[in-house]
C-alpha positions in Angstrom: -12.6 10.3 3.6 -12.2 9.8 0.0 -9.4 12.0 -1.1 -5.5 9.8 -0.9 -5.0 11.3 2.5 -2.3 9.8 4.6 -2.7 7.3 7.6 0.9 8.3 9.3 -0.9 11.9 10.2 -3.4 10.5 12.1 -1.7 7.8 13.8 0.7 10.5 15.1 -2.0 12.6 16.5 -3.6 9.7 18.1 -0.7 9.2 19.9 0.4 12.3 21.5 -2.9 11.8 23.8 -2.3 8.5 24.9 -1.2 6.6 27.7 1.6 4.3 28.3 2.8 0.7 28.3 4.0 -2.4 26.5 2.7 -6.2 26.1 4.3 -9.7 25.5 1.6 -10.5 22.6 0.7 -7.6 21.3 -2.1 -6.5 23.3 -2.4 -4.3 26.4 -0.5 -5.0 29.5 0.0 -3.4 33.0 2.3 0.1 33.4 6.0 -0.4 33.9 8.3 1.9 36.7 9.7 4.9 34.7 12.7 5.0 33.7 13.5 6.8 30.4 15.7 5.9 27.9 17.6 8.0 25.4 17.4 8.2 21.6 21.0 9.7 21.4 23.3 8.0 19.0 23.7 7.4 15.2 21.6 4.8 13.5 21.4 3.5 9.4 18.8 1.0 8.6 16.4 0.4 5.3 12.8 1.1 4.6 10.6 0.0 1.7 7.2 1.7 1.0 5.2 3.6 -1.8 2.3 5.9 -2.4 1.1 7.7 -5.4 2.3 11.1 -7.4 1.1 13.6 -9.7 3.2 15.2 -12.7 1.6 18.5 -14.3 2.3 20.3 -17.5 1.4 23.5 -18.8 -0.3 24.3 -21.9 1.1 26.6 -23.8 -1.6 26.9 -26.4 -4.0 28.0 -24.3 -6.2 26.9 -21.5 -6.0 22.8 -21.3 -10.0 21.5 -21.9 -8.6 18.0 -20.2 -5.5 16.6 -18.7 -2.6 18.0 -18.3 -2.0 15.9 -14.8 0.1 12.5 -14.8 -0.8 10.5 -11.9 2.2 8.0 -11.0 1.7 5.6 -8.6 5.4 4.6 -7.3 7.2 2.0 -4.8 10.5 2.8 -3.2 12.9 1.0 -1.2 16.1 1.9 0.1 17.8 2.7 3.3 18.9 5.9 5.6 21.2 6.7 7.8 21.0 9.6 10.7 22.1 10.9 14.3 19.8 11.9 17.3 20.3 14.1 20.0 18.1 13.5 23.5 17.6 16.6 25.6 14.5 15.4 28.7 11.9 13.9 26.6 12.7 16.1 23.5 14.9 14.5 20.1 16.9 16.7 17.7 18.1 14.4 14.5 19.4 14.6 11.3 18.8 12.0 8.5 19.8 11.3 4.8 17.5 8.8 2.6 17.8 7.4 -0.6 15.3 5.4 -2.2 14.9 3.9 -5.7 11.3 4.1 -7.6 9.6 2.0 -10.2 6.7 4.3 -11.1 4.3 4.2 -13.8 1.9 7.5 -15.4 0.3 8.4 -18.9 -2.4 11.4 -19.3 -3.1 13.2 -22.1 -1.5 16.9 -22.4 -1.6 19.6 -24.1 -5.4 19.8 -25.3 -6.2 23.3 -25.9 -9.1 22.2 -28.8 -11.0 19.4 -30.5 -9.5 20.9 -33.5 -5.7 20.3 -32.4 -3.9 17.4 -32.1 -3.2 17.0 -28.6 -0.2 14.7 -27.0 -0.1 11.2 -24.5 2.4 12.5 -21.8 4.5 10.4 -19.5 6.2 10.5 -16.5 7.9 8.4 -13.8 10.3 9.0 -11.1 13.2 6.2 -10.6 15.6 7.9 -7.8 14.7 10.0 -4.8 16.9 11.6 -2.2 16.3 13.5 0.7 18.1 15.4 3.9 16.3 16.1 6.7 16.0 17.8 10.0 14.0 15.8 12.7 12.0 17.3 15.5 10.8 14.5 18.4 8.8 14.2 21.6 9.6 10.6 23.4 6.3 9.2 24.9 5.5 6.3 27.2 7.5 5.5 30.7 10.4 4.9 29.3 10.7 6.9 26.2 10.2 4.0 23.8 8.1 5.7 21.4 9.0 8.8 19.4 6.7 10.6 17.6 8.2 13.2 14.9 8.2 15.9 12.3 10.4 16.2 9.7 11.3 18.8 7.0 14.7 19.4 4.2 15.7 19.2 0.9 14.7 16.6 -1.6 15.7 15.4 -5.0 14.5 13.5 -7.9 15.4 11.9 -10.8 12.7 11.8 -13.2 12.0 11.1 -16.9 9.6 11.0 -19.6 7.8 11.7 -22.9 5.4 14.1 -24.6 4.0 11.9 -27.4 1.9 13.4 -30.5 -1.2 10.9 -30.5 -2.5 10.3 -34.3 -2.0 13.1 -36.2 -4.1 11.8 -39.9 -1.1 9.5 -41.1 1.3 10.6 -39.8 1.6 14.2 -41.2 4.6 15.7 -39.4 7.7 13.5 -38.3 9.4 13.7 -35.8 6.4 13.8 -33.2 7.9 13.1 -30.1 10.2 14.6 -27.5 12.1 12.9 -24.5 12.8 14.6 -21.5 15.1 13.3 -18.1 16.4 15.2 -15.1 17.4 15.8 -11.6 15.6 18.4 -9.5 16.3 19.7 -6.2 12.8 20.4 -4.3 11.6 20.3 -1.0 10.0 17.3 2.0 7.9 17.4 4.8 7.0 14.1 6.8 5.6 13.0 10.0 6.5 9.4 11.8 6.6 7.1 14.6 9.5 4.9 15.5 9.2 2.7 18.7 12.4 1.3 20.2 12.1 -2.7 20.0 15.8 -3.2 21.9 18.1 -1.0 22.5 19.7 -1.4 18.7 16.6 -2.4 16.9 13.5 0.1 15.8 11.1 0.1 13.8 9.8 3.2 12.3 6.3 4.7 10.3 6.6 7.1 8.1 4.7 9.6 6.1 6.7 12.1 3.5 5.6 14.8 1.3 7.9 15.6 -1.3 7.5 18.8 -4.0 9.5 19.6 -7.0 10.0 22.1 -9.7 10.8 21.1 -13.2 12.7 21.6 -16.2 10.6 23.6 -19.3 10.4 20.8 -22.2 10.4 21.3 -25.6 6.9 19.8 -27.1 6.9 18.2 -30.7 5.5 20.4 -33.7 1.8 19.2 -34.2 -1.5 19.4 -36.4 -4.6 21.6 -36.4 -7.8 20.9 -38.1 -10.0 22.5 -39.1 -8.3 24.1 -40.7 -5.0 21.9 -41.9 -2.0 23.7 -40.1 1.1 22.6 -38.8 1.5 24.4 -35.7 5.5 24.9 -34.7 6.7 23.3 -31.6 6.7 24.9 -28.1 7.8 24.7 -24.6 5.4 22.9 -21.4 7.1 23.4 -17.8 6.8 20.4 -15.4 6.5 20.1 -11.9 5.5 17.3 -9.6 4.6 15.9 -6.0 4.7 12.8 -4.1 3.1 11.2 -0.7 4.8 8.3 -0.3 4.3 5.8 3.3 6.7 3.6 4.8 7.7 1.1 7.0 11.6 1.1 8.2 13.9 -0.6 10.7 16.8 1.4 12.2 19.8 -0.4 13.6 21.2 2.1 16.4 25.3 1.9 16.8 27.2 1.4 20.1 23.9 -0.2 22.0 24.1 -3.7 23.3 21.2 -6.4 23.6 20.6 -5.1 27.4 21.4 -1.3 28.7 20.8 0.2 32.6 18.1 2.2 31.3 16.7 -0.1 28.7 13.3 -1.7 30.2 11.8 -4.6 27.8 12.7 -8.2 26.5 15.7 -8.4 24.0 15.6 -8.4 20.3 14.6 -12.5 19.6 15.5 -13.5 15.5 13.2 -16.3 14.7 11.8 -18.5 17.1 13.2 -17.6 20.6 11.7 -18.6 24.2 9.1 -16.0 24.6 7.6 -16.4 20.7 7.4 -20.1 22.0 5.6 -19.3 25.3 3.1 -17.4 23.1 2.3 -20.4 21.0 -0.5 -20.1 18.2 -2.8 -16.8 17.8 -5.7 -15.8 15.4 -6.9 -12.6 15.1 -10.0 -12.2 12.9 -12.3 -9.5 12.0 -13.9 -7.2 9.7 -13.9 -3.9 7.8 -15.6 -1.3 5.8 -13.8 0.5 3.4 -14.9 3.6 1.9 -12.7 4.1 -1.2 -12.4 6.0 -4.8 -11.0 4.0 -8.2 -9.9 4.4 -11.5 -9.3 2.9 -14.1 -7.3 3.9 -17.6 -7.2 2.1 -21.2 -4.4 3.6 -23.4 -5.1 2.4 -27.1 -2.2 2.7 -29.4 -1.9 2.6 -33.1 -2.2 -1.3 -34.8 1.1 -0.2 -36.8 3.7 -2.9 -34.9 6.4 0.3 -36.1 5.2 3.0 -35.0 5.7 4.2 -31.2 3.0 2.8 -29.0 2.7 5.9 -26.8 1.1 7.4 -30.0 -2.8 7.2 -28.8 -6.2 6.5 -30.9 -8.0 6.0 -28.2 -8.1 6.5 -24.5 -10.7 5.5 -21.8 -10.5 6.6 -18.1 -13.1 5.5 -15.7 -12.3 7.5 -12.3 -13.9 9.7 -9.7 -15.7 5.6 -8.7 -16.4 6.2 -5.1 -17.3 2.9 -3.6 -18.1 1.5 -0.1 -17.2 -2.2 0.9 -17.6 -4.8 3.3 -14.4 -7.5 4.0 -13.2 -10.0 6.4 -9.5 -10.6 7.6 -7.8 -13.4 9.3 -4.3 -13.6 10.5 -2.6 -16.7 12.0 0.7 -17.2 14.3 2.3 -19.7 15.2 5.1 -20.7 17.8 7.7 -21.2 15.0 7.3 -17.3 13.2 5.1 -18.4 10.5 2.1 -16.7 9.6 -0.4 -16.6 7.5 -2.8 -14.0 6.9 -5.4 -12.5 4.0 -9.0 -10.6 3.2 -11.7 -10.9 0.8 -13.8 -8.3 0.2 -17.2 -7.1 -1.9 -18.2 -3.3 -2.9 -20.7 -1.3 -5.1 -20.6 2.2 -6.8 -23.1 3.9 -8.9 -21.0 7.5 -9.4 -18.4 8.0 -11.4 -17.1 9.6 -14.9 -15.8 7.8 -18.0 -14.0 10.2 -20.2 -13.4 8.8 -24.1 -10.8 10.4 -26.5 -9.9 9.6 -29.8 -7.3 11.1 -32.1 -7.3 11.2 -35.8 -10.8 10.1 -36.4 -12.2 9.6 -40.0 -15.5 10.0 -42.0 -17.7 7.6 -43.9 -15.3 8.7 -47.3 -12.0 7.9 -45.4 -10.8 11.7 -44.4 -9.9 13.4 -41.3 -13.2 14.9 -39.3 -11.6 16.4 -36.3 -8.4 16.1 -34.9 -9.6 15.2 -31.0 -12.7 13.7 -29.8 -13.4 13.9 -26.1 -16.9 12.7 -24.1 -18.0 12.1 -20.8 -20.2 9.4 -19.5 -21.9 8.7 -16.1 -21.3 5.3 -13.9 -23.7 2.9 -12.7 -24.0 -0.8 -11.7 -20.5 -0.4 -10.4 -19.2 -3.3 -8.5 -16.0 -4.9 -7.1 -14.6 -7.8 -5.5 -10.5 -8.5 -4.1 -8.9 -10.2 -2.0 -5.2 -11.5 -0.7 -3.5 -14.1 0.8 0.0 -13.8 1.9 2.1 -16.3 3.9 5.4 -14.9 5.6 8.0 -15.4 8.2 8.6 -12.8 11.2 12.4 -12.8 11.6 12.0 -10.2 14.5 9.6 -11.3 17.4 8.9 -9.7 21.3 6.5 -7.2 21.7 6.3 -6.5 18.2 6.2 -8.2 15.0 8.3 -7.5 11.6 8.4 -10.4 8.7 8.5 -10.8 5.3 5.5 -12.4 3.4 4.7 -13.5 -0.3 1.2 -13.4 -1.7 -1.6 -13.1 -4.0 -3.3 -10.3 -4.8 -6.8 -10.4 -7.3 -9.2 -7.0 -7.9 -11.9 -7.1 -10.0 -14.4 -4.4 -11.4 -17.8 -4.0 -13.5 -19.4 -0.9 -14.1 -21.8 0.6 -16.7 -21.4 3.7 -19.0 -24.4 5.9 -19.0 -25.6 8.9 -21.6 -23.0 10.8 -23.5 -22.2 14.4 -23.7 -19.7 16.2 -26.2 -16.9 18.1 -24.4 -14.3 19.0 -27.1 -16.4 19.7 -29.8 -19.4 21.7 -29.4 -20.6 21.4 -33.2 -21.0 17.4 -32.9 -23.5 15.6 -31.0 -23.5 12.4 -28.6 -26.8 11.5 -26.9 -29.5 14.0 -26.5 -29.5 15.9 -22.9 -31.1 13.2 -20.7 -30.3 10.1 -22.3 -29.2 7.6 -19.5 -29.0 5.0 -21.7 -26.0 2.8 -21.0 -23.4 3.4 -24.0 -21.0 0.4 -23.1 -19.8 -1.8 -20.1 -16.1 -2.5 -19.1 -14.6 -5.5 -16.9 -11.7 -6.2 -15.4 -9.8 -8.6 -13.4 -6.6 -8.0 -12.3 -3.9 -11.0 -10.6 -0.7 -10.2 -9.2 2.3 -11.4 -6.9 2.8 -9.9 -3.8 6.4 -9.6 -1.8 6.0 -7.6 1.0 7.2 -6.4 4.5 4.6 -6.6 7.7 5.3 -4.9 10.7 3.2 -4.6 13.9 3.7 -3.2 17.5 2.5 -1.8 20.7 3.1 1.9 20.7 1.4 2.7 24.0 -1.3 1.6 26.6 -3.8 -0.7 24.5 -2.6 1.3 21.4 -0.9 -0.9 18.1 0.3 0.4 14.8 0.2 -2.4 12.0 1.9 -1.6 8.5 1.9 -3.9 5.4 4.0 -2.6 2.3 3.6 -4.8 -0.8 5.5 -4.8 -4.0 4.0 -6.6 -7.2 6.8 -7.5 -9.3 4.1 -9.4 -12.2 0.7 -8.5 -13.0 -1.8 -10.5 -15.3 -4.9 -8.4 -16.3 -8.0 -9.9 -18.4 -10.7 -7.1 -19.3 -13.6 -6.9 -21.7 -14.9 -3.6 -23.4 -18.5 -3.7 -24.8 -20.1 -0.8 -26.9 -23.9 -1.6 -26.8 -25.4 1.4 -29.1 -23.7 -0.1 -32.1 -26.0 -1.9 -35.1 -24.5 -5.4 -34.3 -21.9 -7.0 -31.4 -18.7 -4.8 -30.6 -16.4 -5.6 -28.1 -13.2 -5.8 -27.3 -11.1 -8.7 -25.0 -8.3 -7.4 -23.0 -5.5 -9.5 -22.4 -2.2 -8.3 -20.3 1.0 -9.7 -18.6 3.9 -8.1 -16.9 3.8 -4.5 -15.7 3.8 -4.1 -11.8 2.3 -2.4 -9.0 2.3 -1.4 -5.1 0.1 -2.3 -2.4 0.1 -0.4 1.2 -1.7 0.1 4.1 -1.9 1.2 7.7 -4.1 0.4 11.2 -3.9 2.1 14.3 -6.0 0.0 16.6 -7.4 0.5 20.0 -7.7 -2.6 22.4 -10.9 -2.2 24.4 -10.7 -5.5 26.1 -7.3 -7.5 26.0 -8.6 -9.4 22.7 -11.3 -7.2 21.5 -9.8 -4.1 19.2 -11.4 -1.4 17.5 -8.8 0.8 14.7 -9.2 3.0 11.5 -6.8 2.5 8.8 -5.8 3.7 5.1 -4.9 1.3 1.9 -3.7 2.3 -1.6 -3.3 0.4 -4.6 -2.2 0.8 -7.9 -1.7 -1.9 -10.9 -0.4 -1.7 -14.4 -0.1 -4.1 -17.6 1.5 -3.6 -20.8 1.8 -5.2 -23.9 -1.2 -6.5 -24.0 -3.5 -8.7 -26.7 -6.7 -8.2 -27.4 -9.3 -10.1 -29.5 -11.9 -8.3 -31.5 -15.3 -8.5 -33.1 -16.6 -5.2 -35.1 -20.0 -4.8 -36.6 -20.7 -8.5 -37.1 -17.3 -9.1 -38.6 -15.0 -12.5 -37.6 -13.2 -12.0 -34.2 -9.8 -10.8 -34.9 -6.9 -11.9 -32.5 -3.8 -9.4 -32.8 -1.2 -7.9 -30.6 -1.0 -4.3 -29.3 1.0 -1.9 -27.1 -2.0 -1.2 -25.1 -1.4 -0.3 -21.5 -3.6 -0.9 -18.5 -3.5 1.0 -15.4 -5.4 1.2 -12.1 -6.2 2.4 -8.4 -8.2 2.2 -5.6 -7.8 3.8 -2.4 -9.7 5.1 0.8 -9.7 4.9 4.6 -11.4 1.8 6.7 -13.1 1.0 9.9 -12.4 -2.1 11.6 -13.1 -4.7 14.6 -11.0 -7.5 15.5 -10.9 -10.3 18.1 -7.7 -12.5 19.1 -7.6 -15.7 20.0 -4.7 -16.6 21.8 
């Protein structure tokens, strides 16, 4: 599976057909007696996560030939607070979340022609709120686990831009608009929370959240052939969001040990049972069948002009890849761990779509007003890995800690033939050409501060979750056009930005070491302010600095086999 499905859906559904039961290390232990114990109470607690969006627009000039579609890759964090009611094995509940975003998305918008000048839009979410009803069913002999769908009312914050790219020197001023709002929308999610004590849980989460949106004025812009100013209009926005995470609920009014309550109490830091486990390695290995992209926004040299305003855009996507990795992960008596992957893939599919605004001819005046062509992919290959060291400050028959990390990705691929897509009249390559136009590299480094969270749902079934925020990125690329009549390249240099890194394992243990799971990762990365260096033609390299911004994603689902060592 390809497409940025959730992992939360399936992990439910696996466990409404299991059995029951807990373990002391994470692994699968004998059945307890029954005795079932109840969800009722109120609870508030935190939860940090992310996922990806997608912001549309609508062309009012006509039928969009590309874009239109923001894709916003976002993190959250922030808490909730709710009540649940217990009838038998069934829990009623009510909740209220708030979360904050940092969210990052530019696409081009508002291309109804070659001959128009069409805009770089941009979008990003920074609040979201939601109230919810929650519908349960308590599994397991003693109710521990509580699988759960959710639905209610949602609301964002969110704000952006609708840039004019070039427009031949600036021709019409102003040439942007700014829009920000709040919009009430809509939420569905599905979840499991498994009671560590009886006032700690730990929950996993899958929402989907849907908005309307505001109708937003778009600048006044340029048409040619033939020269004409053509008056400003109105796009309407609307957006959606699937966003995972990984929470912990403190429940009011329950002690460290209840009547009903059935299971070791809630140890911070090194207690007497992490000791009696002493050190553990798990180690095993993965394939990972995924889809990237990757996006180059090009701005204007001009240091005063805005740098949303585009020359030149390149977006590699639709790069559906399959990879092999190992992963380790070590414990040790004293709730330090360590843990990491490495990781090698291929793809030889995929589009690269190039635009440029404003383009002139050999005697300095304006051609065309938007150039758009498509490429193939080929030669595609990738290699990442991380390494994280954290410390578990919860520890029985589960695991939650906090870790810090390094993150690296890197990507090579190949642009083959060229077709014309905005502008039927010029030409690229002839039909059939595979020759390979150009090459692009990248290598991406980043910080990672995450949460990690693992426990034993039911009989030989565990749920892991890692959520990771990248507070600083550093991105190194190089662009090389190969058709040209001498050298042409371009080196891509980037620091700052951010990103979000998550994933998800349901894992079945066969044997009481050996494990079998499937899981789900996305990841998303972005750079501005970059500099680049630049050689043209033959001519001296030129070193300058530019608003360029540099965006990516990979994500996809995974098969994997472990084996602890205890």
């Amino acid at each position: 599976m390809r497409s940025k499905l959730p992992f939360w859906v399936a992990a439910t559904a696996a466990l409404v057909t299991s059995g029951a039961g807990h373990s002391a290390d994470l692994g699968p232990t004998a059945k307890a007696p029954s005795a079932l114990w109840s969800w009722t109470g109120g609870y508030l607690g935190g939860h940090f996560g992310g996922g990806y969006g997608r912001t549309s627009f609508t062309d009012p000039y006509g039928p969009s030939i590309y874009g239109d579609v923001v894709d916003t890759p976002v993190f959250v964090a922030g808490g909730q607070i709710g009540y649940n009611w217990q009838r038998e094995r069934w829990v009623f509940g009510v909740e209220l979340d708030g979360s904050s975003a940092i969210s990052d998305g530019t696409n081009t918008c508002l291309a109804v022609s070659g001959n128009v000048v069409s805009a770089n839009c941009k979008a990003g979410p920074d609040v979201f709120v939601t109230g919810t009803g929650r519908l349960g069913y308590a599994f397991g002999p003693h109710g521990h686990t509580l699988a759960y769908l959710k639905a209610g009312v949602a609301w964002q914050h969110n704000a952006g831009d609708v840039v004019n790219n070039y427009e031949f020197h600036d021709t019409l001023s102003p040439t942007a608009t700014h829009f920000d709002y709040g919009r009430f929308g809509g939420t569905i999610g599905v979840g499991v929370e498994q009671a560590l004590t009886p006032a700690w849980s730990v929950k996993f989460e899958y929402d989907y959240l849907g908005f309307g949106g505001p109708s937003v004025a778009t600048p006044p812009t340029i048409q040619y052939p033939p020269m004409l100013v053509i008056p400003a209009n109105v796009t309407s926005l609307s957006s959606s969001y699937h966003i995972g995470k990984v929470g912990l609920n403190y429940h009011f009014d329950a002690g460290p040990w209840m009547p009903e309550w059935s299971g070791p109490p809630l140890s911070f830091g090194p207690p007497a049972i992490a000791l009696a486990q002493g050190w553990s390695l798990e180690s095993g290995t993965r394939v990972w069948l995924s889809r990237g992209r990757f996006q180059w926004d090009y701005p204007r040299s001009d240091p005063s002009s805005d740098p949303s305003s585009l020359v030149s855009r390149l977006t590699y996507h639709k790069l559906d890849g399959i990879s092999g990795e190992l992963f380790e992960r070590i414990d040790s008596p004293w709730g330090v761990f360590l843990k990491g992957n490495i990781g090698f893939g291929r793809f030889n599919n995929g589009i690269m779509n190039d635009e440029d605004w404003g383009l002139l001819d050999r005697e300095n005046l304006p051609s065309a007003s938007y150039h758009l062509t498509g490429s193939g992919q080929a030669n595609g290959r990738f290699t990442y890995y991380t390494a994280d060291a954290g410390y578990e400050f919860l520890r029985g028959t589960y695991k939650v800690g906090a870790f810090v990390g390094w993150s690296y990705y890197g990507q090579k691929s190949d642009s083959t033939g060229c077709i014309q897509l905005a502008l039927p009249n010029y030409s690229c390559l002839r039909p059939g050409d595979k020759r390979i136009m150009g090459s692009q590299d990248t290598d991406w480094n980043a910080l990672r501060i995450g949460l990690s969270a693992e426990t034993m749902l039911l009989d030989r079934w565990r749920l892991s979750a890692d959520v990771a925020y990248l507070p600083w990125t550093d991105f190194q690329g190089r662009d090389n056009h190969l058709l040209r009549d001498a050298t042409t390249f371009d080196d891509q240099r980037a620091t700052g930005g951010g990103g979000v890194q998550l994933e998800g394992v349901l894992s079945y243990f066969v044997t009481n070491n050996f494990s079998v799971g499937v899981g789900a990762r996305y990841w998303a990365m972005w750079a501005p302010r970059g500099i680049e260096d630049s050689r043209d033609n033959g001519s001296p390299i030129t070193h300058y600095p530019r608003d360029s911004k540099y965006s990516m994603e990979r994500w996809g689902t995974f098969l994997q086999a472990s084996y602890k060592f205890n």
